[in-house]
C-alpha positions in Angstrom: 0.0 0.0 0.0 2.3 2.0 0.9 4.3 1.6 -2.6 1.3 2.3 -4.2 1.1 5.4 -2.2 4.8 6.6 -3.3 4.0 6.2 -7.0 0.6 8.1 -6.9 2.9 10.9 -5.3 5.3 10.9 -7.6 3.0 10.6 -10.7 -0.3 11.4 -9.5 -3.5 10.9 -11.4 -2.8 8.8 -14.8 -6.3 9.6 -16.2 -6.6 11.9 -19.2 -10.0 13.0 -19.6 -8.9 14.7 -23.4 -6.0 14.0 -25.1 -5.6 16.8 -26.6 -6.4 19.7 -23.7 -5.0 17.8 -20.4 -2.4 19.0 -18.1 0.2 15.7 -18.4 0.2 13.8 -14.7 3.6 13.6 -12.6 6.6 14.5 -13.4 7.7 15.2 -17.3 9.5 17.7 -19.3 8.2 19.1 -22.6 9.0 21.6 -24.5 12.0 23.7 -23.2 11.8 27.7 -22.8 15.1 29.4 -23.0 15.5 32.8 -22.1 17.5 35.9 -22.7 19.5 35.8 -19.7 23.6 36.3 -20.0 24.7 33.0 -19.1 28.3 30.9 -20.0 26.8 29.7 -23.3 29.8 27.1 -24.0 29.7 25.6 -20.5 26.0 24.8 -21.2 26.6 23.4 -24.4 29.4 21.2 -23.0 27.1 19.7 -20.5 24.8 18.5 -22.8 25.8 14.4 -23.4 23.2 14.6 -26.9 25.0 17.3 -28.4 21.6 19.1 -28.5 22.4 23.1 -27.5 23.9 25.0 -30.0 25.0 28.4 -29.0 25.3 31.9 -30.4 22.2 32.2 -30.3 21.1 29.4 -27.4 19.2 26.5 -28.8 17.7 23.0 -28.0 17.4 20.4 -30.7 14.6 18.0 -29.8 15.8 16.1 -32.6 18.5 15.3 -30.1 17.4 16.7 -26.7 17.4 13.4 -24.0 14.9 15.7 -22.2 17.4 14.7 -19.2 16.9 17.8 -17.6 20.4 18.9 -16.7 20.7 22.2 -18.6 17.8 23.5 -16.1 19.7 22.3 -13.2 22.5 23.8 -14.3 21.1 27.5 -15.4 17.3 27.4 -13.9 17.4 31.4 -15.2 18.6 30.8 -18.7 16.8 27.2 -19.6 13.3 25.6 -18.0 11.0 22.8 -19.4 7.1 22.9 -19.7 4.6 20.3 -19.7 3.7 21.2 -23.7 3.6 17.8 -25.0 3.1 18.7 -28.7 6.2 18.5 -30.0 6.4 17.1 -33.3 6.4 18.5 -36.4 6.7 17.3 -40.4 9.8 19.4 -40.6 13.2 18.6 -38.6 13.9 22.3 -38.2 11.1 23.1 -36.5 12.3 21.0 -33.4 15.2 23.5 -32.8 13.8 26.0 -29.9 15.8 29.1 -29.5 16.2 31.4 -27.2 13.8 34.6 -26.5 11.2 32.2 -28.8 8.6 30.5 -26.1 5.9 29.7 -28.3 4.3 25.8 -29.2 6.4 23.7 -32.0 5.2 24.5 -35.5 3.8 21.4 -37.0 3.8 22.5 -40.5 0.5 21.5 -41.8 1.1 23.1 -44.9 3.6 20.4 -45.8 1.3 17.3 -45.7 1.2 15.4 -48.9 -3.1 16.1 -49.7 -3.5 12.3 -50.4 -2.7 11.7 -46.7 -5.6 12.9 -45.4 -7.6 12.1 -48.2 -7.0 8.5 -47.9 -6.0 8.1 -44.2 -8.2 10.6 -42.6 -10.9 8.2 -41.6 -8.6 4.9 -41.0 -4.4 4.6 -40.5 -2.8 1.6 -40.1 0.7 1.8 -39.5 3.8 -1.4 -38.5 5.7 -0.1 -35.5 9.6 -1.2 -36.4 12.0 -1.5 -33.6 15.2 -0.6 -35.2 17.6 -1.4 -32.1 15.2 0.5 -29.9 15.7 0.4 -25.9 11.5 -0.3 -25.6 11.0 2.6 -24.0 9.6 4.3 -27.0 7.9 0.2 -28.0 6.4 0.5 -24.2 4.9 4.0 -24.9 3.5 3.4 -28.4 2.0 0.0 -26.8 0.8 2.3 -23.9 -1.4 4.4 -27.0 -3.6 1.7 -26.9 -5.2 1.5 -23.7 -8.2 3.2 -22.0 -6.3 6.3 -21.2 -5.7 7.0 -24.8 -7.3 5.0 -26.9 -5.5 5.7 -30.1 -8.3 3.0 -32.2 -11.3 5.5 -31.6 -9.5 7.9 -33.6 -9.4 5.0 -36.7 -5.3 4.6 -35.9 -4.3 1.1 -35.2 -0.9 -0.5 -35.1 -0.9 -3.9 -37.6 1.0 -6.9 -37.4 2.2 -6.3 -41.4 3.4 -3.8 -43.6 1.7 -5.5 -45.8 -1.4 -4.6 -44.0 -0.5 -1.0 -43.1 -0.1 2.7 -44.6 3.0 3.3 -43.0 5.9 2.7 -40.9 6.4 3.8 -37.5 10.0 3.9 -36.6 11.6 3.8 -33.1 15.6 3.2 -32.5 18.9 4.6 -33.7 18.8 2.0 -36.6 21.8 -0.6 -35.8 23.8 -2.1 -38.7 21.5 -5.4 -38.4 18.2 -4.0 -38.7 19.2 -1.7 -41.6 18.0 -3.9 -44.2 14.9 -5.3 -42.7 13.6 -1.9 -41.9 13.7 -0.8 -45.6 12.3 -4.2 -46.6 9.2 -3.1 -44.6 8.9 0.1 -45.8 9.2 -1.3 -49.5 6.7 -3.8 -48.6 3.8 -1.1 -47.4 1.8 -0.5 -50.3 2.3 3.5 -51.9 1.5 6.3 -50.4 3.0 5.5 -47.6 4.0 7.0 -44.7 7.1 7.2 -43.1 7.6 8.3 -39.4 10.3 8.7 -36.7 9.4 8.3 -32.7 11.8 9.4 -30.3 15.8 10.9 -30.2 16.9 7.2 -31.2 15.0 7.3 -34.5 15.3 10.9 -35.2 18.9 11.6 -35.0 20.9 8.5 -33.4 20.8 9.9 -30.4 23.7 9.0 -28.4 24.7 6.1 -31.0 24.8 8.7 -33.4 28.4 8.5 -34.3 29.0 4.4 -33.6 29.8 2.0 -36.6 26.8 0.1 -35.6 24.2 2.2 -36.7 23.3 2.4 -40.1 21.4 5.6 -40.7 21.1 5.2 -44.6 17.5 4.8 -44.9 17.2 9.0 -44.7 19.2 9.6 -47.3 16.7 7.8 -49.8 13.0 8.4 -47.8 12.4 11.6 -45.9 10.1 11.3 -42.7 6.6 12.6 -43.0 6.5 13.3 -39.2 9.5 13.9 -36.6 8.1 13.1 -33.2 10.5 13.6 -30.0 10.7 12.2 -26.7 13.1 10.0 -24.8 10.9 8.2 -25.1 8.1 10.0 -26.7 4.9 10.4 -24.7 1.9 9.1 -26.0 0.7 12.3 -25.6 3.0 13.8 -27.9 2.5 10.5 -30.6 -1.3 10.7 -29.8 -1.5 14.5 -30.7 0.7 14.5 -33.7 -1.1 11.2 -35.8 -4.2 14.1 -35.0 -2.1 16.7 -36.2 -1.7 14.9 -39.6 -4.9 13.4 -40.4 -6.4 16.7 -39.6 -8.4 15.0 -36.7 -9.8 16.5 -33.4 -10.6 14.8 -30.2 -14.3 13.2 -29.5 
């Protein structure tokens, strides 16, 4: 009982009465605010393990941000994370947050192929690929599923095939050995397609961005429809951003 006590502390109330208006239970960090005070710009960028602050002028990459929280603790006046979960976007740039800009990621409507919504806006069936993934991300995309979220009601359901599906969801930094078999999925889903990238892993490599192991390859022939950060990505944030894209709105 008293375990069970501790975690409702910690977390607090798991249910979401809308997914796309609730205040996210417990503890998390969204999207990061940085502000225009004078800080050691260089010692913060050397903190960061992901390689995800740029300097001159401050900025996060989500693309690479672990979401680890140290750059707050470091400089609370300069750097501070909000519970905004909607994060992604269909264009990589638009997950760099600068400083002096504290205003919700652009999702880039304007950029969605029209047969997307034309086609998928009443039913998506997409093949999660785990492409050396940790299953965090695998746990949270599971996690879309239940009663909290309930991905299905929107018509969004994760099938067993590509075969089957409109498109592949991607979690992972891509090793070396699942290089192959993730493009063989994506060539088996039948055109259009869509192609899309969950958490820092599958986005930029995260911290396996620079080992021989990963093979990365796949970008340089298909670009991602939708760039969705996390570490690992909240269903929140994946909930909110397959609603985004098929134009959908909570009921």
């Amino acid at each position: 009982m008293f375990q069970t006590l501790k975690i409702w502390l910690h977390q607090g109330k798991q249910y979401i009465p809308d997914v796309t208006t609730t205040d996210v239970p417990g503890i998390f960090r969204g999207r990061p605010v940085i502000t225009d005070a004078e800080v050691d710009e260089a010692e913060l960028a050397n903190l960061c393990p992901m390689g995800a602050i740029s300097t001159h002028p401050l900025s996060i990459d989500l693309g690479k941000c672990s979401f680890c929280g140290e750059c707050a603790f470091a400089c609370p006046q300069k750097i501070s994370f909000t519970k905004d979960y909607k994060l992604a976007s269909t264009k990589r740039e638009n997950l760099i947050v600068r400083a002096g800009e504290d205003k919700p990621i652009d999702f880039a409507t304007d950029t969605i192929r029209p047969e997307i919504r034309t086609l998928f806006g009443r039913s998506l069936k997409l093949r999660q690929v785990s492409a050396g993934g940790d299953a965090s991300c695998e746990m949270e995309l599971n996690a879309t599923g239940n009663v909290n979220f309930d991905i299905g009601r929107f018509g969004i359901d994760f099938v067993a095939s590509p075969r089957h599906a409109d498109g592949i969801v991607v979690t992972g930094p891509i090793s070396e050995n699942m290089a192959a078999p993730l493009e063989d999925a994506y060539n088996c889903t039948p055109d259009p397609k869509l192609l899309i990238v969950v958490g820092t892993d599958a986005i930029s490599g995260g911290l396996f961005a620079d080992s021989k192991a990963v093979d990365r390859r796949i970008f340089d022939k298909y670009t991602p429809d939708v760039y969705i950060p996390g570490n690992p990505t909240h269903p929140l944030t994946f909930v909110n951003a397959m609603l985004s894209l098929l134009g959908k709105k909570n009921r």
